[in-house]
N, CA, C and O atoms as a MOPAC input file, in Angstrom:
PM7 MOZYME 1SCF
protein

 N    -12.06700 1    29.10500 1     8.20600 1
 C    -11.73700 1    29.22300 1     6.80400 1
 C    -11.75000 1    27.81800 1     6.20200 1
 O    -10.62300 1    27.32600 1     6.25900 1
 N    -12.63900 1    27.03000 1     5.65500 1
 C    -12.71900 1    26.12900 1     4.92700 1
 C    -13.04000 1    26.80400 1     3.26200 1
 O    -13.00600 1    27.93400 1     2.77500 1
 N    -13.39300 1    25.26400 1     2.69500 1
 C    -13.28100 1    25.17600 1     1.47500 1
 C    -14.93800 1    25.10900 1     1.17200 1
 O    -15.81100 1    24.42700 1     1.70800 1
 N    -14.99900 1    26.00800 1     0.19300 1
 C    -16.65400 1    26.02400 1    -0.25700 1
 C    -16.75300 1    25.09700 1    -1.58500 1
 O    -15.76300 1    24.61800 1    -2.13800 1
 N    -17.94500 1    24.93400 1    -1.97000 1
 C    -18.34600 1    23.80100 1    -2.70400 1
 C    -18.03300 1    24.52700 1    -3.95500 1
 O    -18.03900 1    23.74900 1    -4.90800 1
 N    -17.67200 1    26.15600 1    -4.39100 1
 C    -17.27900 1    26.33300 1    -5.50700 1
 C    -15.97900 1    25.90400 1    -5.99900 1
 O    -15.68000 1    25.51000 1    -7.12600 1
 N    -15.06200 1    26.08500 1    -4.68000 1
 C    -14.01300 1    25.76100 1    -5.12100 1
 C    -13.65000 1    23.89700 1    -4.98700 1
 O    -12.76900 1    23.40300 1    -5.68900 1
 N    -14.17500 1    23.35500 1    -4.35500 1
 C    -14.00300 1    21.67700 1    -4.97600 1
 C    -14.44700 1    21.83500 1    -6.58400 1
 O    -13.58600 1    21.69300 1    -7.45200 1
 N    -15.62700 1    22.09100 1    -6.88000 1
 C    -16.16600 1    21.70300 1    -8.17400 1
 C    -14.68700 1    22.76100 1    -8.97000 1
 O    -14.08700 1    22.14600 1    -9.85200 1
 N    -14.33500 1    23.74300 1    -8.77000 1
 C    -13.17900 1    24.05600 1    -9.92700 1
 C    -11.95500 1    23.02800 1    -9.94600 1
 O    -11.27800 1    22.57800 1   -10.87000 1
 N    -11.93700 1    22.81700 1    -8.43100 1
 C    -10.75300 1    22.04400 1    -8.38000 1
 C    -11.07300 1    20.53300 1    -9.57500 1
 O    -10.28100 1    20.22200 1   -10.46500 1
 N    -12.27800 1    19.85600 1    -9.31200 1
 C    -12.61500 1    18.67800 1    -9.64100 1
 C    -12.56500 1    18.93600 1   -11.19500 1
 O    -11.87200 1    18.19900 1   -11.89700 1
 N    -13.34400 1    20.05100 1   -11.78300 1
 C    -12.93700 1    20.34200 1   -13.23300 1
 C    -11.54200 1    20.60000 1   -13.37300 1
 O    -11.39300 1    20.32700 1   -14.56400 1
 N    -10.82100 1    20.82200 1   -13.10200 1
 C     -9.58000 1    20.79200 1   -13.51800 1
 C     -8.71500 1    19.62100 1   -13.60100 1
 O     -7.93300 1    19.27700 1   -14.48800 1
 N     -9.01700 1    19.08900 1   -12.50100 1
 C     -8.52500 1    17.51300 1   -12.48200 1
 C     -9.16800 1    16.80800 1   -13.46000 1
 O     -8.41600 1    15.88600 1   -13.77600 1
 N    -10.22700 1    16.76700 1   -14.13300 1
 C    -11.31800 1    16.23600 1   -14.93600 1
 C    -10.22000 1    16.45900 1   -16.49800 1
 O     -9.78000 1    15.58300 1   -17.24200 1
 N    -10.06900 1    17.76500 1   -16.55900 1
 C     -9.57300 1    18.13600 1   -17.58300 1
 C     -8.14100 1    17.56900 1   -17.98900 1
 O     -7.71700 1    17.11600 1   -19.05300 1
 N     -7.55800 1    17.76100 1   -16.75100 1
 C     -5.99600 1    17.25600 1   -17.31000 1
 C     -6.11900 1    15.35400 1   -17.28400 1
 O     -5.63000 1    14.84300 1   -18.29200 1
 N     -6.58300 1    14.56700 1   -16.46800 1
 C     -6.45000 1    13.36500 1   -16.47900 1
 C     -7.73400 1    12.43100 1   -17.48700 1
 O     -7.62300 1    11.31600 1   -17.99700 1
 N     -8.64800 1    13.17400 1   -17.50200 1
 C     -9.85100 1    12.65300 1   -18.53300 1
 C    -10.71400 1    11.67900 1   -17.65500 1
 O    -10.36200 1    11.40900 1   -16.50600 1
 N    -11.83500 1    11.16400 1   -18.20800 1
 C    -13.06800 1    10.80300 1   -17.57800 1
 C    -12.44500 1     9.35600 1   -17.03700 1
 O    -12.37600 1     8.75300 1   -15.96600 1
 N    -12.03000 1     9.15900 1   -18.43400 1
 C    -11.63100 1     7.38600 1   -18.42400 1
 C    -10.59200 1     7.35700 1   -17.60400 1
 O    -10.70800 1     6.31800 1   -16.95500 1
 N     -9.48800 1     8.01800 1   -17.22600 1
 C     -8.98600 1     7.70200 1   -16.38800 1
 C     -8.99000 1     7.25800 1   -14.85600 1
 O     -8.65900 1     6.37700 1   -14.06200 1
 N     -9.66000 1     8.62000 1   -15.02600 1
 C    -10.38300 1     8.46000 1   -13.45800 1
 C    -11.50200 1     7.50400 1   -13.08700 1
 O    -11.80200 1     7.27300 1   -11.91500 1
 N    -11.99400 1     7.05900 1   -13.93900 1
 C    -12.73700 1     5.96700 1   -13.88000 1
 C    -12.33000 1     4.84900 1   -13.63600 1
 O    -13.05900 1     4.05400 1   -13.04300 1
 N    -10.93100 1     4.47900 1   -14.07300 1
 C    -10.13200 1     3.55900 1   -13.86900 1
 C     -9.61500 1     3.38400 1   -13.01800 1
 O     -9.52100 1     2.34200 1   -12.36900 1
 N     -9.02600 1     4.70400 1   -12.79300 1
 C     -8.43300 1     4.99100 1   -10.97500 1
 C     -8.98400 1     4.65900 1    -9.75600 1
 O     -8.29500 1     4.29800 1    -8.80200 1
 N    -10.71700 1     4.80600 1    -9.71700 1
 C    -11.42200 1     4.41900 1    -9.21600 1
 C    -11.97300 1     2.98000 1    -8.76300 1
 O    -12.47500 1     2.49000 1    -7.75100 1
 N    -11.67800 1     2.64100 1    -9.81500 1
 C    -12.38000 1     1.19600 1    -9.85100 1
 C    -10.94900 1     0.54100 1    -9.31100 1
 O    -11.05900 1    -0.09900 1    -8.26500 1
 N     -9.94600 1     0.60300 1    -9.75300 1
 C     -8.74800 1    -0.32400 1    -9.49300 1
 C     -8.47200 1     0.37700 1    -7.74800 1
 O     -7.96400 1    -0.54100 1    -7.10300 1
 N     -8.56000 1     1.03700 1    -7.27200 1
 C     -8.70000 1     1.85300 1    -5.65500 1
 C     -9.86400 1     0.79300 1    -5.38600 1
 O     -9.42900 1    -0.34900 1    -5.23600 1
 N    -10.96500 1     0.89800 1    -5.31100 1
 C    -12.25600 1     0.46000 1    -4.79000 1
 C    -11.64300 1    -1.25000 1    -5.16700 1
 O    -11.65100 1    -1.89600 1    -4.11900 1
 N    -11.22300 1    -1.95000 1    -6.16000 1
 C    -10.66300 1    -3.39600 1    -5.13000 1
 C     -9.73900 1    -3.49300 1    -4.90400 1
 O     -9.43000 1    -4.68300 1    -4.94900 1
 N     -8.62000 1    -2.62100 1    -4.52500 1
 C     -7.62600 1    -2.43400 1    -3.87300 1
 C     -8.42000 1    -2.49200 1    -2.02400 1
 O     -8.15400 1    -3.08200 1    -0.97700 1
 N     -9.11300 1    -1.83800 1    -2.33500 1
 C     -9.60500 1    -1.69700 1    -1.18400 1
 C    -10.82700 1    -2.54700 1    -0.28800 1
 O    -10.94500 1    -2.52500 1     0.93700 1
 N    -11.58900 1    -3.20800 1    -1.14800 1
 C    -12.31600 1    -4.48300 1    -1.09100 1
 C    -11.28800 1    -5.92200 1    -0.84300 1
 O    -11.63500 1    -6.90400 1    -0.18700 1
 N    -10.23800 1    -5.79100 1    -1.39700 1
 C     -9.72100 1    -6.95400 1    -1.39500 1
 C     -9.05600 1    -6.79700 1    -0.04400 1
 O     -8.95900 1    -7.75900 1     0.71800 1
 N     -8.47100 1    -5.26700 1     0.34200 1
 C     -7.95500 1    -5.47100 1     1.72200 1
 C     -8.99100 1    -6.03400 1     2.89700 1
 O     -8.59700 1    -6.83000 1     3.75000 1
 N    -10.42300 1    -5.51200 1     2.84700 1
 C    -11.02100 1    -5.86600 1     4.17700 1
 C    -11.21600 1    -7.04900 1     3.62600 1
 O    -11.41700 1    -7.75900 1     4.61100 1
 N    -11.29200 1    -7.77600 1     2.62000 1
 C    -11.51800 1    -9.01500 1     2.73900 1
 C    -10.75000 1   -10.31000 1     3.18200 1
 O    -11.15800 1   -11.45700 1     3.36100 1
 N     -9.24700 1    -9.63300 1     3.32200 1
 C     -8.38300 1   -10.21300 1     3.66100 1
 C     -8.12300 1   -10.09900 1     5.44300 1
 O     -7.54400 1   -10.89100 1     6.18600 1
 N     -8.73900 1    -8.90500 1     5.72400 1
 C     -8.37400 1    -8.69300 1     7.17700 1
 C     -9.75200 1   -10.22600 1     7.86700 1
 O     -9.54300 1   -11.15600 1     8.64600 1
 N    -11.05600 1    -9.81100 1     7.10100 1
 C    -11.90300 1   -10.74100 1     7.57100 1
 C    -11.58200 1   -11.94100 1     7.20400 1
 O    -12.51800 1   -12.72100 1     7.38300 1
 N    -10.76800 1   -12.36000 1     6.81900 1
 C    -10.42900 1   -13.63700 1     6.81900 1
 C     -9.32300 1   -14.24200 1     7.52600 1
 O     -8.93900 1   -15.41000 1     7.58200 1
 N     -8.92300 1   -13.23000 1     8.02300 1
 C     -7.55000 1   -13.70200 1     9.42800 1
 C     -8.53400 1   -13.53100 1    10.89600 1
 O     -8.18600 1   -13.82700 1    12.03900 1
 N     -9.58600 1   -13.07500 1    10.54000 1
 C    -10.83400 1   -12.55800 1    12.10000 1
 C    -11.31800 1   -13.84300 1    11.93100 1
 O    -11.53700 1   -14.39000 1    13.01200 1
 N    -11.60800 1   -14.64100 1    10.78300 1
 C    -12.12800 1   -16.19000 1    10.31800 1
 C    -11.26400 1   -16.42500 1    11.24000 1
 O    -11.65900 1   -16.25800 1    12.39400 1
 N    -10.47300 1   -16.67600 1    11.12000 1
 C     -9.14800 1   -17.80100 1    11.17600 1
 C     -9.17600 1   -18.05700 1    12.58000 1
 O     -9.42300 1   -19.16400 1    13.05700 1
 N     -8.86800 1   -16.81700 1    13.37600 1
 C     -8.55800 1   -16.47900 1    14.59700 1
 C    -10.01800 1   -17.03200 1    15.36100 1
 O    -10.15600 1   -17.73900 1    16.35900 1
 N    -10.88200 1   -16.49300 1    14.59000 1
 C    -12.16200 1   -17.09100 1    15.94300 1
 C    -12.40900 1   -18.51400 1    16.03500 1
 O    -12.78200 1   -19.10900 1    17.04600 1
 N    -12.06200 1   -19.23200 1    14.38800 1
 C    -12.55600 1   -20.83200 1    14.85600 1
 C    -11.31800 1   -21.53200 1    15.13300 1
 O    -11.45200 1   -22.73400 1    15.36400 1
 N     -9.96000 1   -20.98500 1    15.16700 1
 C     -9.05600 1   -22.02300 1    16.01100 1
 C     -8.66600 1   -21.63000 1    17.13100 1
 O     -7.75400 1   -22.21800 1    17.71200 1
 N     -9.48100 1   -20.21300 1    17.81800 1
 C     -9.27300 1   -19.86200 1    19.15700 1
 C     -7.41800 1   -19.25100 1    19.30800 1
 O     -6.72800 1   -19.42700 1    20.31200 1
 N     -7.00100 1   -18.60200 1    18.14100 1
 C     -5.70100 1   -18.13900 1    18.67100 1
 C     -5.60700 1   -16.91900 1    17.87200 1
 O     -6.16900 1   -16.83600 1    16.78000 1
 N     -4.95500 1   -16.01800 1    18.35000 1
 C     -4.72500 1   -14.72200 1    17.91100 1
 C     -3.84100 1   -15.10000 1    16.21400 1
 O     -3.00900 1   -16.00700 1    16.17900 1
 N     -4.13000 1   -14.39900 1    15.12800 1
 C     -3.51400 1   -14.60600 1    13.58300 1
 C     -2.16800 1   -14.46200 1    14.24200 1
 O     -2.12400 1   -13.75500 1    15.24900 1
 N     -1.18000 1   -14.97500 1    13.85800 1
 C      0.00200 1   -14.66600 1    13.48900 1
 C      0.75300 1   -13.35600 1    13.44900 1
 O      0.37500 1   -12.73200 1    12.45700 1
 N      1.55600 1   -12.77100 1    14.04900 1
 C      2.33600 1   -11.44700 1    13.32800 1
 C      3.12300 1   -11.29600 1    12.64500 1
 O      4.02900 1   -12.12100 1    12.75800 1
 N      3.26500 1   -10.47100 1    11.80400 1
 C      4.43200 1   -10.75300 1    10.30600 1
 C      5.53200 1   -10.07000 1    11.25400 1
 O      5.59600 1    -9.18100 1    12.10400 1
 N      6.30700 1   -10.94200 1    10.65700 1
 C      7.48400 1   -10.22900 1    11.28800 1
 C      8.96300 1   -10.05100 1    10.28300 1
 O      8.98200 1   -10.84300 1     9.34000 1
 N      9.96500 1    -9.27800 1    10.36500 1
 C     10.57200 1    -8.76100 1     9.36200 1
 C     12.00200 1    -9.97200 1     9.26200 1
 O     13.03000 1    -9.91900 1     9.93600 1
 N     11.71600 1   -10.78900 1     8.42900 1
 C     13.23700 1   -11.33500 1     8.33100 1
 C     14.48200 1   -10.57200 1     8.14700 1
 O     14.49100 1    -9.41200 1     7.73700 1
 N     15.39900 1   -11.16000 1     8.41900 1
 C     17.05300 1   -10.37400 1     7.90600 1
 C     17.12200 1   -11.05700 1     6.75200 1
 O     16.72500 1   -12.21800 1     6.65300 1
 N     17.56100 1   -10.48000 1     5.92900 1
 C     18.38800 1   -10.08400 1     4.78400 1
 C     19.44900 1   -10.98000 1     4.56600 1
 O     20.31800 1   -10.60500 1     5.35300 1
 N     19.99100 1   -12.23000 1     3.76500 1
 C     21.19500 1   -12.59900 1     3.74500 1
 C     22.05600 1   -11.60900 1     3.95700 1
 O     22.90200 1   -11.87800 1     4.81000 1
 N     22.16200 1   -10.12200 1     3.27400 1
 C     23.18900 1    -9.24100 1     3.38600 1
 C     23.84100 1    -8.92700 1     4.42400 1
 O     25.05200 1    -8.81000 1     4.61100 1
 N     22.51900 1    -8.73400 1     5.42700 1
 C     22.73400 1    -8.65000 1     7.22500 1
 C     23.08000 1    -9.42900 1     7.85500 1
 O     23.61800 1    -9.12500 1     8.92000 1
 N     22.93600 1   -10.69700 1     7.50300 1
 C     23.22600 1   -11.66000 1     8.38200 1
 C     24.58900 1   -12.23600 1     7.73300 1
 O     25.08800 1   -12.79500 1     8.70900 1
 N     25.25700 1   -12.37800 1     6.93000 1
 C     26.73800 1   -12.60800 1     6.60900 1
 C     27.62200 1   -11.82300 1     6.73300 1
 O     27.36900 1   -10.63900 1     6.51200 1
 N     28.97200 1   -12.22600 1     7.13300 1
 C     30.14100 1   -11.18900 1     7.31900 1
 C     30.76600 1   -10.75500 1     6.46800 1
 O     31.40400 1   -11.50700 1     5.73100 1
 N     30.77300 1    -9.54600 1     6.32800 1
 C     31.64400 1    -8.37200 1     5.32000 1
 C     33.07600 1    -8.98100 1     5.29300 1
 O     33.90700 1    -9.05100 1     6.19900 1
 N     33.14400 1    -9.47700 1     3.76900 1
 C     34.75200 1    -9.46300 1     3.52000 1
 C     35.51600 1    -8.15500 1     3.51200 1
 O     35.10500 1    -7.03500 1     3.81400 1
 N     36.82300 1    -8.56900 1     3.06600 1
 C     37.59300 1    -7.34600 1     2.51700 1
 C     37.08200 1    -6.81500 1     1.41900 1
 O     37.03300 1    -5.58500 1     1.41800 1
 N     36.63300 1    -7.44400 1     0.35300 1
 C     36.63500 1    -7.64300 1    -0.99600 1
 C     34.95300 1    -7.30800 1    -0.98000 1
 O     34.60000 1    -6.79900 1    -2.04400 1
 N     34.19400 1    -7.43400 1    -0.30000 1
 C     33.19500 1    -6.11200 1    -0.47400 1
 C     33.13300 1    -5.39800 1     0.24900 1
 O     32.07400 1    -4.78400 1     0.11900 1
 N     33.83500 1    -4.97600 1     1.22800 1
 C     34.36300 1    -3.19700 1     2.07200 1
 C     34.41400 1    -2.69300 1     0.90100 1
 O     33.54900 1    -1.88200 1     0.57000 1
 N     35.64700 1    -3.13900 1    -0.16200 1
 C     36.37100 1    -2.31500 1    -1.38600 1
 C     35.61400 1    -1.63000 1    -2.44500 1
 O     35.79500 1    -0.59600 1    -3.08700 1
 N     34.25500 1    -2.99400 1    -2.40500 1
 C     33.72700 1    -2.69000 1    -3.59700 1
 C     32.17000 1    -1.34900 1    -3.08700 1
 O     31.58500 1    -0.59600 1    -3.86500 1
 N     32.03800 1    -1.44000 1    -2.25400 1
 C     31.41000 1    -0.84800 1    -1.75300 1
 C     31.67400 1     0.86200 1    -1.25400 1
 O     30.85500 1     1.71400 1    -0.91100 1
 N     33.27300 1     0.92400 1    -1.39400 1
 C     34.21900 1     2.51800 1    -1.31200 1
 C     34.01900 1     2.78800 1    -2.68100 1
 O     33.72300 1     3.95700 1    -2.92800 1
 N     34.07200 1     2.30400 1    -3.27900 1
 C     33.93200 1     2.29800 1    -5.18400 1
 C     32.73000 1     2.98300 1    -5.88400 1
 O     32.64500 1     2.97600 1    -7.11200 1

């Protein structure tokens, strides 16, 4: 049970209809270098990595001042509030 090509094209007119041409045109284009700009960024850490011979870097998640300081009294309180 798949989807036949009548029902994309209703589906696609309908979407056509409620969001308009220009939108989706826009949607498109701002996706497509959303998405250009990502591989261009991955190939440029594959740069990086092959001519100084070391694996890129891994991001890694800092703490939070919040996490890393000790809970007073005086925000326990404000925080029951």
């Amino acid at each position: 049970m798949g989807i036949s090509i009548w029902q994309l094209l209703i589906i696609l007119l309908i979407v056509l209809l409620l969001f308009g041409a220009k939108k989706l045109r826009t949607l498109g284009s701002d996706l497509g270098g959303a998405v250009k700009g990502f591989k261009n960024a991955m190939n440029e850490d594959e740069k990086t990595a092959d001519t100084t011979g070391e694996e890129p870097p891994a991001v890694t998640r800092q703490p939070s001042d919040e996490t890393t300081k000790p809970r007073t009294e005086s925000s326990k309180e404000k925080d029951q509030t």
